[in-house]
C-alpha positions in Angstrom: 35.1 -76.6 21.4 32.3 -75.2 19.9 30.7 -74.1 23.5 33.9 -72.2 24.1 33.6 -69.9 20.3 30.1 -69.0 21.6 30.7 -68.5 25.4 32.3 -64.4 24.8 29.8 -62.9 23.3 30.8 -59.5 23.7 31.8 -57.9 20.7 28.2 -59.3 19.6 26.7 -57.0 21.9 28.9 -53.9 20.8 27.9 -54.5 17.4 24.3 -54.3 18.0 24.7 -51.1 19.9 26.8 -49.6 16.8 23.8 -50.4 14.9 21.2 -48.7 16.9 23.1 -45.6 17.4 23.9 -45.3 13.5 20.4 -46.0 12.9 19.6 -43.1 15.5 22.1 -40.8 13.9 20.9 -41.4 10.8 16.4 -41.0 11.7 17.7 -37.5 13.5 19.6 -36.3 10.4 16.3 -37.0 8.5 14.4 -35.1 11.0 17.0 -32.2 11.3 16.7 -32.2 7.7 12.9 -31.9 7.6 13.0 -29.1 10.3 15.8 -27.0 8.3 13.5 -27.2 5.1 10.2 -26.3 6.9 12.4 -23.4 8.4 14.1 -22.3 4.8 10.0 -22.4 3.5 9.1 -20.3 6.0 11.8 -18.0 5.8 11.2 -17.5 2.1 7.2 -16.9 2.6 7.9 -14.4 5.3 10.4 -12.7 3.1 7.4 -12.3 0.4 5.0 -11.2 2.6 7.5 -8.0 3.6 8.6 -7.2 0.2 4.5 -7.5 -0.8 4.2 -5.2 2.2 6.8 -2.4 1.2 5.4 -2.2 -2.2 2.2 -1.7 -0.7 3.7 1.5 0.7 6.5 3.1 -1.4 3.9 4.4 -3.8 2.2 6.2 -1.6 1.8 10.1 -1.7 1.5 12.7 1.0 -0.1 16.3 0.7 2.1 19.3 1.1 0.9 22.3 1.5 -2.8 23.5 2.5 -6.3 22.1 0.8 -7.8 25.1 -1.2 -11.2 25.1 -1.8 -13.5 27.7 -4.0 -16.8 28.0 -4.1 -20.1 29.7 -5.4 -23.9 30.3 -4.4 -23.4 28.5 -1.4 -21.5 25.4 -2.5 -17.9 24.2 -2.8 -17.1 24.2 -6.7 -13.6 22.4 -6.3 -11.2 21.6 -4.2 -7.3 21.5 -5.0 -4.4 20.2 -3.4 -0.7 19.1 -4.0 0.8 15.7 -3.6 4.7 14.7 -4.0 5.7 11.0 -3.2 6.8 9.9 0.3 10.1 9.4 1.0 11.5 6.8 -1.5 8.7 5.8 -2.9 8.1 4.7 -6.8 6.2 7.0 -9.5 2.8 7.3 -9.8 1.0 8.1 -12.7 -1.3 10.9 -12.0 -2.6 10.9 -15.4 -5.9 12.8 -15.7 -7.0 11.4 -19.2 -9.8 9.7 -20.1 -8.2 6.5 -18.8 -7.7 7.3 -15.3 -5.0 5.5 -13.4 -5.7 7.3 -9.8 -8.9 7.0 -8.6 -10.4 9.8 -6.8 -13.1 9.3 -3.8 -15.3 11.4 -2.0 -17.9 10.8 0.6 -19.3 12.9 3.8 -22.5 12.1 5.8 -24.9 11.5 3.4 -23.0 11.2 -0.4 -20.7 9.1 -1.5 -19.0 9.0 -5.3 -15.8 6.5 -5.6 -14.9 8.1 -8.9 -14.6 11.7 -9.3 -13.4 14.0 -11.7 -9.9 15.6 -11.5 -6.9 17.9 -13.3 -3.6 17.8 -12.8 -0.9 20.6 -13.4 2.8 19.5 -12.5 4.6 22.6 -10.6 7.3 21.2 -10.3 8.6 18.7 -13.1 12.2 16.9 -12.4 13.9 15.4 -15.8 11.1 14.1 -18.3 8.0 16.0 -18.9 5.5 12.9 -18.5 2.8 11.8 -16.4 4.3 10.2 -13.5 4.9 11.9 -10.4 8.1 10.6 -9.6 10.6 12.0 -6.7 11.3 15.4 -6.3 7.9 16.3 -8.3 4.6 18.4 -7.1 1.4 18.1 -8.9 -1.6 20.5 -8.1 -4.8 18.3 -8.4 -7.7 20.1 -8.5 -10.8 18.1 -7.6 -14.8 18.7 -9.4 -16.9 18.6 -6.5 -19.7 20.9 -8.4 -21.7 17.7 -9.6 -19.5 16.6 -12.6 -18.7 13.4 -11.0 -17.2 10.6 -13.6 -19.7 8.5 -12.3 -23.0 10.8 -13.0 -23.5 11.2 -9.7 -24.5 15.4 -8.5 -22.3 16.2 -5.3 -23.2 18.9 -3.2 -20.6 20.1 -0.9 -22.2 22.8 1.6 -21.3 24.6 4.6 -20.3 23.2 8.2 -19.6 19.4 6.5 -17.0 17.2 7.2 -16.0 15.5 3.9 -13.1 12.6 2.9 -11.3 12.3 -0.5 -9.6 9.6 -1.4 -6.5 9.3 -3.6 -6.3 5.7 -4.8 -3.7 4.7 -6.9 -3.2 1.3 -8.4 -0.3 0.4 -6.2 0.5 1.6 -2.5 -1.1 2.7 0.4 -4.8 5.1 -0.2 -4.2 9.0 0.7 -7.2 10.3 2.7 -8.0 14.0 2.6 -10.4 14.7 5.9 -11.5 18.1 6.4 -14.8 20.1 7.2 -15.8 23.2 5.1 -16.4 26.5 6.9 -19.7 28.3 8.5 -19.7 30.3 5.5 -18.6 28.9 1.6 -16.6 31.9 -0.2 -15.1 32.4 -3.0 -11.4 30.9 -1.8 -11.2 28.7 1.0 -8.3 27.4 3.3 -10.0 24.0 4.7 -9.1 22.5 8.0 
């Protein structure tokens, strides 16, 4: 009698099978789990990276209008510009105190002075009367190339030279002026 309970062993053999697969089911879940996780970490760094990106650029300026320049005895004296933001981007503060916030460039061929000296006169002044240029704003910056440089550094700016300023302001993307004085320096100056 007890041959015959252990001759069908059938349903054992069902039982075992239950058992793999729901051990099977249950190692995928963990793995499907681990890859959704990874994914979701992923997801969020990528997200960071874009949003560090954009805020990178929505502070950024552009130039509108034409680059004056004036000079004397052969030499550019300043150069002056206006800047607005770009399309939806966040103030700036353009202050032109002793405690710079922008940081003006300049460098050509053979000089180069990361920190030169500047004034800024808002022409256009939306809402509060403050430093920042915000949307809807135009501030004239007029740039000392005559040798006053922050830095103590003489500049020379002289005829036929190609020259870079650079706008850099704490936040967002650097504004590079490039132009090239003319064959003769005069008293006012529209620079290419």
């Amino acid at each position: 009698m007890f041959k015959q309970m252990h001759k069908n062993e059938s349903g054992q053999t069902a039982l075992e099978t239950a058992i793999i697969l729901i051990a099977f089911v249950v190692v995928a879940s963990v793995f499907a789990f681990t890859i959704l996780s990874a994914g979701s970490a992923s997801t969020e760094k990528g997200e960071q990276a874009i949003y560090s990106g954009l805020e990178g650029v929505q502070s950024s300026m552009a130039i509108k209008g034409a680059v004056i320049a004036k000079g004397s005895t052969g030499a550019v004296d300043t150069v002056t510009f206006t800047v607005a933001l770009a399309s939806g981007g966040d103030p700036v503060n353009v202050d032109d105190s002793a405690a710079k916030v922008v940081t003006i460039g300049y460098r050509d061929a053979t000089q180069f002075e990361n920190n030169v000296d500047y004034t800024v006169v808002f022409i256009t002044n939306v809402g509060t009367a403050n430093d920042l240029l915000e949307d809807g704003e135009l501030a004239e910056i007029t740039v000392d190339i005559s040798g006053n440089a922050a830095g103590g550094g003489a500049i020379t700016l002289a005829k036929n030279t190609a020259f870079t300023l650079e706008l850099k302001p704490p936040t967002g993307g650097i504004l590079q002026i490039n132009r090239t004085t003319p064959a003769a320096i005069e008293a006012v100056m529209d620079l290419n």
